[in-house]
C-alpha positions in Angstrom: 0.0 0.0 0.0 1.7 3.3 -1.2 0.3 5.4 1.7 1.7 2.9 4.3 5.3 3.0 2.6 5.4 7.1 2.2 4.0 7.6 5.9 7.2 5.6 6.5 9.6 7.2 4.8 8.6 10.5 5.1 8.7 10.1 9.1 12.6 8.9 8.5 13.3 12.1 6.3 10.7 15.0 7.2 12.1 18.1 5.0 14.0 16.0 2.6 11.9 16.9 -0.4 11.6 20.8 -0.1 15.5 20.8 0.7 16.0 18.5 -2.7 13.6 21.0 -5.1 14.0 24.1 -4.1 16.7 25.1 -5.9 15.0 24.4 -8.9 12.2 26.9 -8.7 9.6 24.4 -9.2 7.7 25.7 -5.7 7.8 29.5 -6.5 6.6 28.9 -10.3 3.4 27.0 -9.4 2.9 29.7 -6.6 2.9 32.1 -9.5 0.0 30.6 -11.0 -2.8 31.1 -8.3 -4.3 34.4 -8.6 -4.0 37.2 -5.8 -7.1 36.8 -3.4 -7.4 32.9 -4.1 -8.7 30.8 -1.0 -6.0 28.0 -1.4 -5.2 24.5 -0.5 -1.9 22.7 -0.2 -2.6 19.3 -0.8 0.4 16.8 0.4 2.0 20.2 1.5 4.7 18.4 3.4 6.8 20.6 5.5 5.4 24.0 4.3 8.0 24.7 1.0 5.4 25.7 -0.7 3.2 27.3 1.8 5.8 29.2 1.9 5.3 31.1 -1.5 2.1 31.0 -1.2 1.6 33.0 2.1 -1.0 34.0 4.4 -3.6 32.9 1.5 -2.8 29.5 2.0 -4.2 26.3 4.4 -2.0 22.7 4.1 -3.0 19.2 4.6 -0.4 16.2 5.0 -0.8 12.9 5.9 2.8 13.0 7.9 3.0 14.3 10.9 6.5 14.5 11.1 6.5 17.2 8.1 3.9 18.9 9.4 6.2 19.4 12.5 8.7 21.3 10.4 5.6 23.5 8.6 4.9 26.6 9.6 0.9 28.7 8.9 -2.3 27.1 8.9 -2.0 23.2 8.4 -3.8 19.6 9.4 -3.2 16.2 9.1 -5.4 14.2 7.0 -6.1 12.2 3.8 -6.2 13.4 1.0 -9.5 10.9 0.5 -11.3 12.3 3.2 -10.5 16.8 3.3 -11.4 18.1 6.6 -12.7 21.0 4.7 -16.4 22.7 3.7 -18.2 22.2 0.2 -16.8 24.8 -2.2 -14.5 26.5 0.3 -11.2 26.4 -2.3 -10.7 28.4 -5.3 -7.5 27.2 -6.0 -6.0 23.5 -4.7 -1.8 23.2 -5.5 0.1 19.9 -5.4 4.0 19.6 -5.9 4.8 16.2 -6.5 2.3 14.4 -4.5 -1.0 14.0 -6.4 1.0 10.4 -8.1 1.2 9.1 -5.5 -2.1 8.6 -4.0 -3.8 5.6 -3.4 -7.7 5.7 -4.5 -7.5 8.5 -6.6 -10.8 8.6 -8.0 -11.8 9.2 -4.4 -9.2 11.8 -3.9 -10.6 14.0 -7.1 -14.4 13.5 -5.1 -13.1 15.6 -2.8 -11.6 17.5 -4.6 -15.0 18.2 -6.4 -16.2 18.6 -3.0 -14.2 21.4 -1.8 -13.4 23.6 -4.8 -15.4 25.8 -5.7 -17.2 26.1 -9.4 -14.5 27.7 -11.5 -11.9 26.8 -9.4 -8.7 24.6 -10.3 -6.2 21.9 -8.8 -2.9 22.6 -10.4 -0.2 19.6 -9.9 3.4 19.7 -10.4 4.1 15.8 -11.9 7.5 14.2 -12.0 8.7 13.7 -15.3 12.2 12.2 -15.4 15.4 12.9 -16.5 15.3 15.1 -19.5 18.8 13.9 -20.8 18.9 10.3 -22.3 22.6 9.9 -21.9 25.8 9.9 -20.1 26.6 13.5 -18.1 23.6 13.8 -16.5 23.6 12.6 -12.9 19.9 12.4 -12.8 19.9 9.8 -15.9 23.2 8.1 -14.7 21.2 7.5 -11.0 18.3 5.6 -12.4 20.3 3.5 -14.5 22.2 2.8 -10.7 19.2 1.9 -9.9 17.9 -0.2 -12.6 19.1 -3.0 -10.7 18.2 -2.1 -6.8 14.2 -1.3 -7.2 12.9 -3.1 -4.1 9.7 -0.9 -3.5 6.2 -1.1 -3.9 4.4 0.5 -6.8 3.3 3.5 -5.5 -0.1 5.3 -6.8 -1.8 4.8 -10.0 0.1 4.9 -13.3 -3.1 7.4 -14.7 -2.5 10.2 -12.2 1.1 10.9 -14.3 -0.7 11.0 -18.0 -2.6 13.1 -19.7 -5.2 10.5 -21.1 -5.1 9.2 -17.2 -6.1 13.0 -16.3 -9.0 13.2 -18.9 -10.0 9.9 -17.1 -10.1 10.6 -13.8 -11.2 14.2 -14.1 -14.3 13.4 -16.7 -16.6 16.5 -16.6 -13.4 18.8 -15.4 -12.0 21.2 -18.0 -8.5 19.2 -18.3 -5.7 21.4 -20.3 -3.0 19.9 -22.4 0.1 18.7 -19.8 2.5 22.3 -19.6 6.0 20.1 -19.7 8.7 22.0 -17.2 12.6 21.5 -16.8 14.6 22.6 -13.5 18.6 22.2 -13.1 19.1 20.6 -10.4 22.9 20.2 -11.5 26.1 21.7 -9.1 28.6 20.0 -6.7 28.1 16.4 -6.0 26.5 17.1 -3.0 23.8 19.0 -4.3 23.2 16.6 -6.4 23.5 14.1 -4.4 20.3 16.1 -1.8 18.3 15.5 -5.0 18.9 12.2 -6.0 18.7 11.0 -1.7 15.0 11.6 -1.7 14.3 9.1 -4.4 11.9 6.2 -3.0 13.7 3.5 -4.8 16.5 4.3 -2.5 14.3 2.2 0.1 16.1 -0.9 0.9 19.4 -0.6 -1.2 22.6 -0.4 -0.7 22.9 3.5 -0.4 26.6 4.2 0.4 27.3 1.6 -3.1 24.7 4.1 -4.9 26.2 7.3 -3.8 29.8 5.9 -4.4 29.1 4.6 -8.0 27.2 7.9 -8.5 30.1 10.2 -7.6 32.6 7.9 -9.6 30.3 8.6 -12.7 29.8 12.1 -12.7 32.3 13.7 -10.5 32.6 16.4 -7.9 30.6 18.6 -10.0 27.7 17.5 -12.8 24.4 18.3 -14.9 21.6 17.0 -13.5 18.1 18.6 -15.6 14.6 16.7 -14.3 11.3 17.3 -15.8 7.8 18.3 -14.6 4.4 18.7 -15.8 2.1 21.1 -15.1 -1.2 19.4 -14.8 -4.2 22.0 -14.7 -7.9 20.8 -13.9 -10.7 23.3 -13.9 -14.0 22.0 -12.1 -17.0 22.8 -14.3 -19.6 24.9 -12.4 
């Protein structure tokens, strides 16, 4: 069960995410998209990075605890199947990273239905990837590491990361074509290495042998580009 596994890993590295992305801008460029005076939800908001952006305007919910410790503003544990929060009370619901992940996810989008209002939107930030499909690029050359360790469950539903899956899930929403974004997440090898730490798949290998073979492949200092999509859902009125 994904939600069992991620309650678990996120209480053995609370704030590892936000310190991983941050430096690639990803949090204050889906900030930028919710309009000034929005009533907004954080969904999966972790330990606040993007609350942060977002401001006074904001409420988070997180299923962890332990992030929620490290967040600062107006926040609440809870599912994100079952929102602690009023019919049509959101204009605006963001997700970095998170929405992918979720078990039941036709549930999830029924609250999500619930809670925004008519008009309103749920913008997601999706992982993509690596954008570079050969050698040079630490993020690239740390999958292909891992090719060989993957010892975790599959987490979430493989529709929540495709457009057609979208279109699916969200039938009678106003779905708009996935916005495809890249961030450099390249520097020293131990900026790098922040990133590529908060992978999931790191669960259960031999991390030390990972980072080792890593830093033999791409140095002290590397490239490392990731994509995103921008996945934009408008709930009819």
């Amino acid at each position: 069960m994904s939600e069992a596994f991620l309650r678990a890993f996120h209480a053995a590295h609370a704030g590892a995410m936000s310190r991983a992305f941050e430096r690639g801008g990803s949090y204050e460029r889906l900030a930028a998209l919710v309009p000034p005076g929005a009533r907004v939800l954080d969904l999966a908001c972790g330990d606040g990075a993007l609350l942060r952006w977002l401001g006074d305007r904001a409420i988070g919910i997180d299923v962890s605890h332990h992030e929620l410790e490290l967040a600062q503003g107006r926040v609440a544990q809870a599912r994100a199947q079952a929102l602690p929060i009023a019919a049509n009370a959101i204009d605006v619901c963001t997700c970095h990273l998170a929405f992918m992940l979720f078990d039941e996810p036709e549930r999830v989008v029924a609250e999500l239905a619930r809670v925004i209002a008519p008009g309103g939107a749920f913008l997601a930030v999706l992982g993509g990837g690596p954008t570079a499909e050969g050698p040079r690029d630490a993020f690239h050359e740390f999958l292909a590491i891992l090719d060989e360790e993957r010892r975790i469950p599959a987490l979430g539903d493989p529709r929540t990361r495709r457009e057609t899956g979208w279109r699916e899930l969200f039938a009678g929403w106003n779905v708009a074509p996935f916005e495809r974004w890249e961030i450099d997440l390249g520097g020293t090898f131990d900026e790098i290495w922040q990133f590529a730490s908060t992978s999931y798949e790191l669960s259960g290998a031999n991390v030390n042998a990972i980072r080792d073979e890593l830093h033999a492949r791409v140095g002290d200092r590397g490239a490392c580009r990731a994509a995103m999509f921008l996945a934009r859902a408008e709930r009819v009125g």
